[in-house]
C-alpha positions as CSV (number, residue, x, y, z in Angstrom):
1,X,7.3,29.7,28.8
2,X,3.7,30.5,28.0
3,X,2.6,33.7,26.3
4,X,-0.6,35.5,27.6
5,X,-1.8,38.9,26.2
6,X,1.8,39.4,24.7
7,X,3.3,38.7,28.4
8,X,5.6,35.9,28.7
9,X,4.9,33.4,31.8
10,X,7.8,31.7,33.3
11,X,6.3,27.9,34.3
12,X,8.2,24.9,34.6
13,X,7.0,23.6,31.5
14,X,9.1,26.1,29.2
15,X,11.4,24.2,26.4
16,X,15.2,24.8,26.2
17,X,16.3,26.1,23.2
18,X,19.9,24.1,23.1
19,X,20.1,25.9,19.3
20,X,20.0,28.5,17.1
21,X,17.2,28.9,14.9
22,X,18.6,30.8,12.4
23,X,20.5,28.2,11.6
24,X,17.6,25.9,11.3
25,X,16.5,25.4,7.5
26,X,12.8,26.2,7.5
27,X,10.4,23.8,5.8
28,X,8.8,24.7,2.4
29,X,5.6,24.2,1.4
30,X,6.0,24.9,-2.3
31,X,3.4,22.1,-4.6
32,X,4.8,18.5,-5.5
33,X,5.9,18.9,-9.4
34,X,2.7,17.5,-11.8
35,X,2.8,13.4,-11.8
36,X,1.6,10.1,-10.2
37,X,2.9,9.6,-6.1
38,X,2.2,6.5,-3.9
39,X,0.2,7.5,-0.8
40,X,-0.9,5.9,2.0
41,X,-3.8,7.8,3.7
42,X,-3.1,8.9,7.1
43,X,-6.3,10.1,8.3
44,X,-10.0,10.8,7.1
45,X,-12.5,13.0,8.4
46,X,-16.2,14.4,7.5
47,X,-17.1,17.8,7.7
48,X,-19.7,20.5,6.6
49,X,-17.8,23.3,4.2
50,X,-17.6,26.3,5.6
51,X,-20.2,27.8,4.1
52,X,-22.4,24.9,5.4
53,X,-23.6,24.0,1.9
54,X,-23.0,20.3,2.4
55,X,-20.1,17.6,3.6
56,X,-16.9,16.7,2.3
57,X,-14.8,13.9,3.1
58,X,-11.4,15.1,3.6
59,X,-8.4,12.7,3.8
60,X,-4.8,14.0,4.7
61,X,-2.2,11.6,2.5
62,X,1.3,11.1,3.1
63,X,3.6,10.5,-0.3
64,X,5.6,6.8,0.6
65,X,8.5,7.2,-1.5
66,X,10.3,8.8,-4.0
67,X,12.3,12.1,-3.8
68,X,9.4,13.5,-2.1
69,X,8.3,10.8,0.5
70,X,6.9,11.8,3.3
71,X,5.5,15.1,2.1
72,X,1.5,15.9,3.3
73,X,-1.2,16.1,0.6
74,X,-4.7,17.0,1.8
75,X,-7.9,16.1,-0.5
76,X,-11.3,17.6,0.3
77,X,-14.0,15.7,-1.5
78,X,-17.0,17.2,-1.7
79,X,-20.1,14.4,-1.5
80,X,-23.1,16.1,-0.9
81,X,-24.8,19.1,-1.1
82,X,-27.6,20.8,0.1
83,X,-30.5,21.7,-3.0
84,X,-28.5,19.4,-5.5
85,X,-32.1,18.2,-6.6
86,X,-32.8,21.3,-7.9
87,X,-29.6,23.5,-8.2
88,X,-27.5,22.0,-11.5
89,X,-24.5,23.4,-10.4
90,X,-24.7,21.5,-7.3
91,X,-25.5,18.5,-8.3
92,X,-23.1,18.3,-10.7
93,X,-20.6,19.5,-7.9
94,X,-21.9,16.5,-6.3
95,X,-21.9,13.7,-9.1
96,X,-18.2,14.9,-9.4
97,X,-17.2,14.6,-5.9
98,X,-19.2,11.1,-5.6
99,X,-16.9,10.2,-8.7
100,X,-13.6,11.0,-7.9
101,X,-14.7,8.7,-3.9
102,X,-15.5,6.1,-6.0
103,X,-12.1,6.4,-7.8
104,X,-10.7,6.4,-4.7
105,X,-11.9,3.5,-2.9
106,X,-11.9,1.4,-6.0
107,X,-8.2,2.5,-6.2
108,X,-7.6,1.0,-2.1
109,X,-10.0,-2.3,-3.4
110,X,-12.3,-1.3,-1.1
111,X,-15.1,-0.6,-3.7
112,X,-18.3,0.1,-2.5
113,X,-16.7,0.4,1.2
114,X,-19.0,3.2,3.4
115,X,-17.1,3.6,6.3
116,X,-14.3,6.0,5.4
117,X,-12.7,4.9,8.5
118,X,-12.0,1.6,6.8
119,X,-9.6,3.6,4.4
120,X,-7.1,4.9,7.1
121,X,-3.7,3.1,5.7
122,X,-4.6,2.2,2.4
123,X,-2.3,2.9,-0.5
124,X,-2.7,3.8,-3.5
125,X,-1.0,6.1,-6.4
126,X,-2.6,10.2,-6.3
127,X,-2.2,12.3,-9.5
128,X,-1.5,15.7,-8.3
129,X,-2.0,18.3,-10.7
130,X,-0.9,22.3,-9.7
131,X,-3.2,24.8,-9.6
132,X,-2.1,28.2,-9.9
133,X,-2.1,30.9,-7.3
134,X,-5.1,32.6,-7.1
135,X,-5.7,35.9,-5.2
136,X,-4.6,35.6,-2.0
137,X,-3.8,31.7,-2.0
138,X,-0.7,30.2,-3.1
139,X,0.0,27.5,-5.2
140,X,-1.0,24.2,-4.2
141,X,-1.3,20.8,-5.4
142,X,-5.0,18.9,-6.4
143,X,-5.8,15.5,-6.2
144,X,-7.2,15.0,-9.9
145,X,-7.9,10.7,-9.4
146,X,-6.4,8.1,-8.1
147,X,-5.4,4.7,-9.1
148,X,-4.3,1.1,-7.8
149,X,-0.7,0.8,-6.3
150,X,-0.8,-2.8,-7.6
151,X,-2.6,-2.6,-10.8
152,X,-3.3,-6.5,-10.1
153,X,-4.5,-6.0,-6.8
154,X,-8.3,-6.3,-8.4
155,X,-8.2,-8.8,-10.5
156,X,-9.6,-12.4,-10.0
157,X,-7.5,-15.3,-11.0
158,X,-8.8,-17.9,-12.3
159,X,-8.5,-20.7,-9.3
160,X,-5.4,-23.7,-9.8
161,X,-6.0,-27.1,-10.3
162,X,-6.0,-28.8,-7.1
163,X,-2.1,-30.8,-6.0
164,X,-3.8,-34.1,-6.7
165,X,-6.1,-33.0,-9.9
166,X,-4.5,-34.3,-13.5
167,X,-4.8,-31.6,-16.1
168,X,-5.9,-33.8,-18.9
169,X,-4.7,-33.0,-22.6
170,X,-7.0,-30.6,-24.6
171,X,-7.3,-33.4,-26.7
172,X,-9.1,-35.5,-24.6
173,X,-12.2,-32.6,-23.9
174,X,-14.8,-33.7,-25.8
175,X,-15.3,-30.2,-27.0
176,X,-12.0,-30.3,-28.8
177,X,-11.6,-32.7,-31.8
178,X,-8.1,-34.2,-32.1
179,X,-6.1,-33.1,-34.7
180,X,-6.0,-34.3,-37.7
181,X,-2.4,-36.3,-39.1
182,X,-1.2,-35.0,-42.1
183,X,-1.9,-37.0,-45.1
184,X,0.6,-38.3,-47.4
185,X,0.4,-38.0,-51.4
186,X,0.6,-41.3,-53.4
């Protein structure tokens, strides 16, 4: 069934309802309690804010496990605005925003990374803080920085000798001097 102007158009598209909806549990959208949550980011998009004072990079997250997996989080990062050369507020605004991307891409290892489509799938761990309701807005959760999933995921090892390499003793480097035998008292 199709609505049109508040009339209701019979087509052979309409759905069956084979239940009854009151007896449906509706979803809530109250905020994720305070705390750290692996993500995985589902999708990423650039647009101008509304006010078309600059771009944001926006990325819709999805929490991967826990008591809350599989609950949405959205994070609008603002990365440029228009007069930040000469209006502080702005450029701070920006400096902030370019911050917390940073954060985020060094959080994926994908540091330095400037195609935001590269970060589709990534995990990583989002602390969400609450903010409060404000006017006419709700509650609602904010993406205050990100981290690594795998804190080791970054790091360098140092490389392994090779299979058919002998580690030689320490005593052998030239840089280190043998030690010494204990002398005996006479």
């Amino acid at each position: 069934m199709t609505f049109y102007n508040n009339e209701a158009v019979v087509d052979e598209s309409s759905l069956v309802m084979d239940f009854d909806t009151s007896e449906a549990e509706p979803r809530k959208f109250d905020p994720l309690p305070d705390g750290d949550y692996p993500v995985v980011i589902e999708k990423v998009s650039v647009k101008d804010h509304k006010n078309g004072s600059g771009r944001a990079a926006n990325f819709q997250l999805k929490v991967t496990d826990g008591d809350h997996k599989g609950r949405v989080i959205f994070d609008g990062i603002g990365v440029y605005y228009k007069d930040a050369d000469t209006d502080i507020k702005k450029e701070q605004a920006q400096q902030i925003g370019r911050a917390q991307l940073a954060g985020l891409l060094e959080a994926i290892g994908k540091k330095g990374e400037r195609d935001l489509a590269q970060t589709v799938q990534s995990e990583c761990i989002a602390r969400l803080k609450t903010q409060p309701a404000q006017g006419e807005y709700d509650a609602r959760n904010v993406v205050r920085g990100y981290k690594a999933l795998y804190p080791t995921q970054n790091v360098v090892l140092p490389e392994a000798p090779l299979a058919n390499e002998k580690k030689k003793p320490g005593f052998l480097d030239k840089k280190k001097t043998p030690p010494t035998p204990p002398t005996l008292a006479r």
